[in-house]
MARBA-3410 file (N, C-alpha, C, O; in Angstrom, 1 decimal):
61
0.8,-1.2,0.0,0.0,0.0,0.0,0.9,1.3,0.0,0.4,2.3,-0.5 ~ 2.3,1.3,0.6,2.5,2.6,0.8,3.5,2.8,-0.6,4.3,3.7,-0.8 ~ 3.3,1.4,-1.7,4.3,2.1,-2.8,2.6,3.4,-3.6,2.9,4.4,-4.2 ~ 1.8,3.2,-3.3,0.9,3.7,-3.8,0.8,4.9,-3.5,0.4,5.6,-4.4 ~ 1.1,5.4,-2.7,1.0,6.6,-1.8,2.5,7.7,-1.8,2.8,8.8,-1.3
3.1,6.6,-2.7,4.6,7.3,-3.0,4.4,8.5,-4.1,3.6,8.5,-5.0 ~ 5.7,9.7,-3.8,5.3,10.7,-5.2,5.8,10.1,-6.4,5.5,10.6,-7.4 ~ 6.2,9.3,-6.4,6.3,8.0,-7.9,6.2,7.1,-7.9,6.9,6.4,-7.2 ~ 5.4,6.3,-8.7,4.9,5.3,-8.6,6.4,4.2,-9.3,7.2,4.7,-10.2 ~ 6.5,3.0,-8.8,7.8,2.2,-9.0,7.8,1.7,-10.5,6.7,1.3,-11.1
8.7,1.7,-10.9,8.1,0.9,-12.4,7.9,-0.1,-12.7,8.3,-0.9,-12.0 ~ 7.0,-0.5,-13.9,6.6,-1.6,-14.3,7.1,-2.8,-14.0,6.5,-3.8,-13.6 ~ 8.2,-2.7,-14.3,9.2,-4.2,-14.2,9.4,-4.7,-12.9,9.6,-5.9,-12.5 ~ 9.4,-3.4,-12.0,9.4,-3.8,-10.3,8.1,-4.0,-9.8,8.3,-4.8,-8.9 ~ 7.2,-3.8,-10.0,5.9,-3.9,-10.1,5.5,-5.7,-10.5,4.9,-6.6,-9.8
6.0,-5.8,-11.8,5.6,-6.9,-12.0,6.5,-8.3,-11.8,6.2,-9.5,-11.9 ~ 7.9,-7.7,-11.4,8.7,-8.7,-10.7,8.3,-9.3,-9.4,8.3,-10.5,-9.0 ~ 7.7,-7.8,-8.9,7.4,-7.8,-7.8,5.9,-9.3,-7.1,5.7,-9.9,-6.1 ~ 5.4,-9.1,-8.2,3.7,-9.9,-8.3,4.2,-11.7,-8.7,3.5,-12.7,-8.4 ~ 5.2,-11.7,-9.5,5.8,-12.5,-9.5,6.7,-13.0,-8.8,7.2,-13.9,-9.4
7.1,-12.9,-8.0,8.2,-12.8,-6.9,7.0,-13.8,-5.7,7.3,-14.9,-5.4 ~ 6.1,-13.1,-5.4,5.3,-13.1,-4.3,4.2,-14.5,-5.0,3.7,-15.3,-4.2 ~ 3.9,-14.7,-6.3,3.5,-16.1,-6.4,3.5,-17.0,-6.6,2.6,-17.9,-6.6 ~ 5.6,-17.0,-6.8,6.2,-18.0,-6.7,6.7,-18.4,-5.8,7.6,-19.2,-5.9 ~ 6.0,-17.9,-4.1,6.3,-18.1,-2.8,4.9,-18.6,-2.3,4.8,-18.8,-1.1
4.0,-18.7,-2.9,2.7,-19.6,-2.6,2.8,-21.0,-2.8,3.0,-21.6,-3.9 ~ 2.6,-21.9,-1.3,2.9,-22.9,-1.4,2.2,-24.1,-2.6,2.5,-25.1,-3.2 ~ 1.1,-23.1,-2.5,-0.2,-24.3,-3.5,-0.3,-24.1,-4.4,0.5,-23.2,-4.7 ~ -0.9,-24.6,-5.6,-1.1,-24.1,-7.3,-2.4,-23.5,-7.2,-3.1,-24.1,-6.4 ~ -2.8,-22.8,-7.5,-3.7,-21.2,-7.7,-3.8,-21.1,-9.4,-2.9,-21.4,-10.2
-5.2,-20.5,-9.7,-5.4,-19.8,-10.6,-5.4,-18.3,-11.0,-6.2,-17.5,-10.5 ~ -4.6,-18.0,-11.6,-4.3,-16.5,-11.4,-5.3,-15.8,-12.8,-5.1,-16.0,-14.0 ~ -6.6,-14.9,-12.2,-7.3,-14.9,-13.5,-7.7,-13.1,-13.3,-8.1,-12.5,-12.2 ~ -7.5,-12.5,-15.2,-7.4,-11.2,-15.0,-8.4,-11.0,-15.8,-8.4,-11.4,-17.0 ~ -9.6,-10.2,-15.0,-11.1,-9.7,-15.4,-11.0,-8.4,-16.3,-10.5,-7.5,-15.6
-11.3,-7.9,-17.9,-11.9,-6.8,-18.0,-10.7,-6.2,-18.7,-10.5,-5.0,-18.7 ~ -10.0,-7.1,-19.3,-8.7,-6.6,-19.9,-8.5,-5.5,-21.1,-7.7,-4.6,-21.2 ~ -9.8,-6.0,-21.8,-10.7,-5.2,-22.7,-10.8,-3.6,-22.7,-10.7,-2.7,-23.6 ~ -10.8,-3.6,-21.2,-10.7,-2.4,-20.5,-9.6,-1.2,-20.4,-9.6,0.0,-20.4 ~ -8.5,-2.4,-20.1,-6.9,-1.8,-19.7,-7.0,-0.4,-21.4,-7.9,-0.5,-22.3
-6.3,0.2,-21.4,-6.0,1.3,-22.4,-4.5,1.5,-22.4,-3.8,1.8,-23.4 ~ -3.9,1.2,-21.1,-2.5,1.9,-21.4,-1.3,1.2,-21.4,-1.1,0.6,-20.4 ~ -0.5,1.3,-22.1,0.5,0.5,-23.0,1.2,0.2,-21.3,1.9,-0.8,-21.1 ~ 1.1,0.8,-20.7,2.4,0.3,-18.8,1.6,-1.1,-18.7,2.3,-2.1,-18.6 ~ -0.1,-1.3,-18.9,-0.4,-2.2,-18.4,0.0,-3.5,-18.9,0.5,-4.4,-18.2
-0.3,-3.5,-20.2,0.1,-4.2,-21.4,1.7,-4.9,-20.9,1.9,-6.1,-20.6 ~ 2.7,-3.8,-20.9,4.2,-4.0,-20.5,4.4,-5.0,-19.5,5.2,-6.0,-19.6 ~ 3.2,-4.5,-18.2,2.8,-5.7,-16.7,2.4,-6.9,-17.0,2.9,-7.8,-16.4 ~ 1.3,-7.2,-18.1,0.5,-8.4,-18.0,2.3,-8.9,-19.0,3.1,-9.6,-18.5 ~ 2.5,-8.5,-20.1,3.5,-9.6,-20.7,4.8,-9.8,-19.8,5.6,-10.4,-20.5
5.3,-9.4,-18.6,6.4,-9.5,-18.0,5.9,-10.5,-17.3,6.6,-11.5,-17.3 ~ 4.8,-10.6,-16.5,4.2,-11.1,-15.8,4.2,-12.9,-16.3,4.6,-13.9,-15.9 ~ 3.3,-12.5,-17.5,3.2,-13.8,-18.2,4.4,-14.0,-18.8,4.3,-15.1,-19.4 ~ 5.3,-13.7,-18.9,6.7,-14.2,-19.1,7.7,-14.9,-18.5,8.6,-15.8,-18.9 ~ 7.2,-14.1,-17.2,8.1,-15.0,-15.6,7.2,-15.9,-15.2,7.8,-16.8,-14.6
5.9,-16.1,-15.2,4.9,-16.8,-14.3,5.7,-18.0,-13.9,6.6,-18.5,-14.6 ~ 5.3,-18.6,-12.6,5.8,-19.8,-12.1,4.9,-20.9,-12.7,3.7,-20.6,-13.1 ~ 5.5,-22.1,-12.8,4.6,-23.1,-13.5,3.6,-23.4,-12.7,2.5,-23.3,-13.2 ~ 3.6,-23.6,-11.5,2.3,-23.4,-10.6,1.2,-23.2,-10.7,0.3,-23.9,-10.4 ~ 1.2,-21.7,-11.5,0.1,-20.9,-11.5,-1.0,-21.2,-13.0,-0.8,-21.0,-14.2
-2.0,-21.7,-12.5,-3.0,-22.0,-14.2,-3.7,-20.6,-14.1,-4.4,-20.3,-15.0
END
């Protein structure tokens, strides 16, 4: 919460290192599922979801 509240927000790659970092420390396999994509507009998001799905742990369906 308090990267949110920072006067800059962290970038993408830390951001999504970051999300990945944290669900390849879940002991269980999990579905990781992203609502409304349709929606996203802006190319940072885009940058997140493919880094993301780039690193994902095999774990995660």
């Amino acid at each position: 919460m308090s990267l949110l509240q920072a006067p800059q927000l962290p970038s993408v790659e830390y951001l999504a290192t970051g999300l990945v970092n944290e669900l390849a420390d879940r002991p269980e396999p999990f579905m990781l599922v992203f609502d409304d994509l349709h929606l996203a507009e802006s190319s940072q998001v885009n940058q997140f979801l493919e880094t993301v799905l780039a690193y994902l742990p095999i774990k995660v369906s």
